[in-house]
N, C-alpha and C positions, 0 to 999 in steps of 0.2 A: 198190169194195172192200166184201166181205162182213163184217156185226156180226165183232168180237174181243172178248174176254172177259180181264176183268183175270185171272182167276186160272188164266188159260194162259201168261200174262205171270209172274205170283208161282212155277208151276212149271217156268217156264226159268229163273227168277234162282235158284231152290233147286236146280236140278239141278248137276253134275257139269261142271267147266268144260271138259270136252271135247265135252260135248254141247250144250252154247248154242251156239254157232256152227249146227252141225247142223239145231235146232230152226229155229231164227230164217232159216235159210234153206230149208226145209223149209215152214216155214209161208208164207215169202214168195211161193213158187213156186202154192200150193195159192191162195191169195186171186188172183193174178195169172192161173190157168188156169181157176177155177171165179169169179168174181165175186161171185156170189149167196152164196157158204158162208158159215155160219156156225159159232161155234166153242161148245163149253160142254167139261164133264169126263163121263167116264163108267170108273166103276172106278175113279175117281182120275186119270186117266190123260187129256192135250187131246185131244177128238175135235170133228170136224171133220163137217157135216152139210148137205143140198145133197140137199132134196125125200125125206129119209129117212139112212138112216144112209150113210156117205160114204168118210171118212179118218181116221185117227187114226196117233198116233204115241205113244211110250212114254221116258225113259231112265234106264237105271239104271246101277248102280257102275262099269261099264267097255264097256258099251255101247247102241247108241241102236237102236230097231226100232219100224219102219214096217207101218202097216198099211192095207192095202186092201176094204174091206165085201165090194166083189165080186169079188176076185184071182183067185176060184178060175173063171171065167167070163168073164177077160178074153185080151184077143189072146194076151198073154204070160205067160198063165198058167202055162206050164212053170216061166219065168223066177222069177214072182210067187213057185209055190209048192215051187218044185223040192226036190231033197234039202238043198241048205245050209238051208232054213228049217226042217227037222228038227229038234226039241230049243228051238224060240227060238219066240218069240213072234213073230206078226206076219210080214212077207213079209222077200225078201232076206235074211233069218237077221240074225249080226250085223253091226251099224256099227258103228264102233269110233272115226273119222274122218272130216270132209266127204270127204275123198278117196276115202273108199270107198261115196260115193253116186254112184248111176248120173248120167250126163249129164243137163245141165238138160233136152237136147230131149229126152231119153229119160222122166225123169219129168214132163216139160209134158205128151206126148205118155198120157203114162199115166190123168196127174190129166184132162185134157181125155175118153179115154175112161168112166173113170169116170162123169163127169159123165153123159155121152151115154148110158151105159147107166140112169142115174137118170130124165135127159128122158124117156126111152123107154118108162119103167116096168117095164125090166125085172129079173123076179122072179129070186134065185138057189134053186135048188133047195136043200131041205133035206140033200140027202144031199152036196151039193156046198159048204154052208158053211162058210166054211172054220171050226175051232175054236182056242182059244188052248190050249196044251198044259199045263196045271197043273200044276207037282208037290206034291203033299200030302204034308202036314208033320203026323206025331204030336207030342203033348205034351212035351216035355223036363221030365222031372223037377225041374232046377234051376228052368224057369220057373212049374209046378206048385207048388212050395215056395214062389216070391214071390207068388204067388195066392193061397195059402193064409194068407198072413200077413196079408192085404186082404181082410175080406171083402166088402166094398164091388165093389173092383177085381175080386173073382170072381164075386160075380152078376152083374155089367156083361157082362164076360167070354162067361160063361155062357148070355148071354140073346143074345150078337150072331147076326147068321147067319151062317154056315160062312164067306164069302168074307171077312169082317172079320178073322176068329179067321184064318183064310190070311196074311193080312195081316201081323197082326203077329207070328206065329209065322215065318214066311219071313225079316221081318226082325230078328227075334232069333237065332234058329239060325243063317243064314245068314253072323252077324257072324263078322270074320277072326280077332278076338282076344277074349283073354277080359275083358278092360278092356274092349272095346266093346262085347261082350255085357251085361256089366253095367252100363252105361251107360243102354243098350236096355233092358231089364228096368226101368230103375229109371225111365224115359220112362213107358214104358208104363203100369207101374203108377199113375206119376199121372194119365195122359191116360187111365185106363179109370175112376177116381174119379172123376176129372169127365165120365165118361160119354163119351167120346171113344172117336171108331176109329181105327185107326192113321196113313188122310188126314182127317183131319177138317179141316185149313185148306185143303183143297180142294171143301170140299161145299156145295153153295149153302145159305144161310141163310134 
């Protein structure tokens, strides 16, 4: 059994109870095909690592996505990268359910290629990497007004790099309601005072 990392653990108990089952079988399957893995964060997000960069996996409010280093170079790479993963992070587009993950011998059979393509050292071309599809998020004026009343909170803000400020603007805007927005807004502002990114109980210390 390959090193585990507590706070791949702390981000399945904080995830989405539809997605812990998901994870926790997901992860069990990757230790059980690759042996050697090991796990840490990267983005925030458990990844999984195995003589270079490996597996990883993500979940958020309504569904889970899987991803593979070298998907776009593997047997099934149609499968990996096909149109459903269009628009979604990661391969297979979204999970939603364990039921809508492929068979175990089908992801054994995956995670196992994986690996063999790491033994082997082989390289993925750059123009064949796969990329995770960003949406960029301008400023919201509401959330610009709570900045402004902080200045603290907005030189923090101000000084992070692009992918931080992504962060927690995604999940402010993103909110369903306007009580959760404000909610969010009012998180932030204090976790940007005390110099916080929006995962910071995921960052190694």
């Amino acid at each position: 059994m390959g090193a585990k990392d507590k706070r791949i653990d702390a981000y399945i108990a904080k995830s989405q109870d539809f997605a812990k089952p998901i994870m926790e079988h997901v992860r069990k399957l990757i230790h059980k095909n690759c042996p050697g893995v090991t796990e840490t964060l990267k983005w925030g997000m458990p990844a999984f690592e195995y003589k270079g960069p490996f597996m990883g996996f993500a979940a958020f409010k309504k569904h889970f996505a899987l991803f593979f280093w070298k998907g776009a170079i593997m047997t099934d790479s149609n499968v990996l990268m096909g149109k459903n993963t269009k628009g979604s992070m990661g391969n297979l587009g979204r999970i939603e359910s364990i039921e809508d993950l492929p068979k175990d011998a089908v992801l054994a059979r995956w995670i196992k290629e994986a690996k063999k393509l790491n033994d082997d050292g082989i390289k993925i071309n750059k123009k064949e990497k796969p990329k995770h599809e960003r949406k960029e998020y301008e400023m919201p004026a509401y959330f610009q007004k709570e900045l402004n009343r902080n200045k603290k909170a907005n030189q923090v803000f101000e000084k992070f790099p692009p992918s931080h400020k992504r962060e927690y603007l995604e999940w402010i805007i993103e909110a369903k309601t306007e009580e959760t927005r404000n909610k969010r807004m009012a998180t932030a502002i204090e976790w940007l005072t005390e110099g916080k990114s929006r995962n910071w109980r995921y960052q190694k210390k």
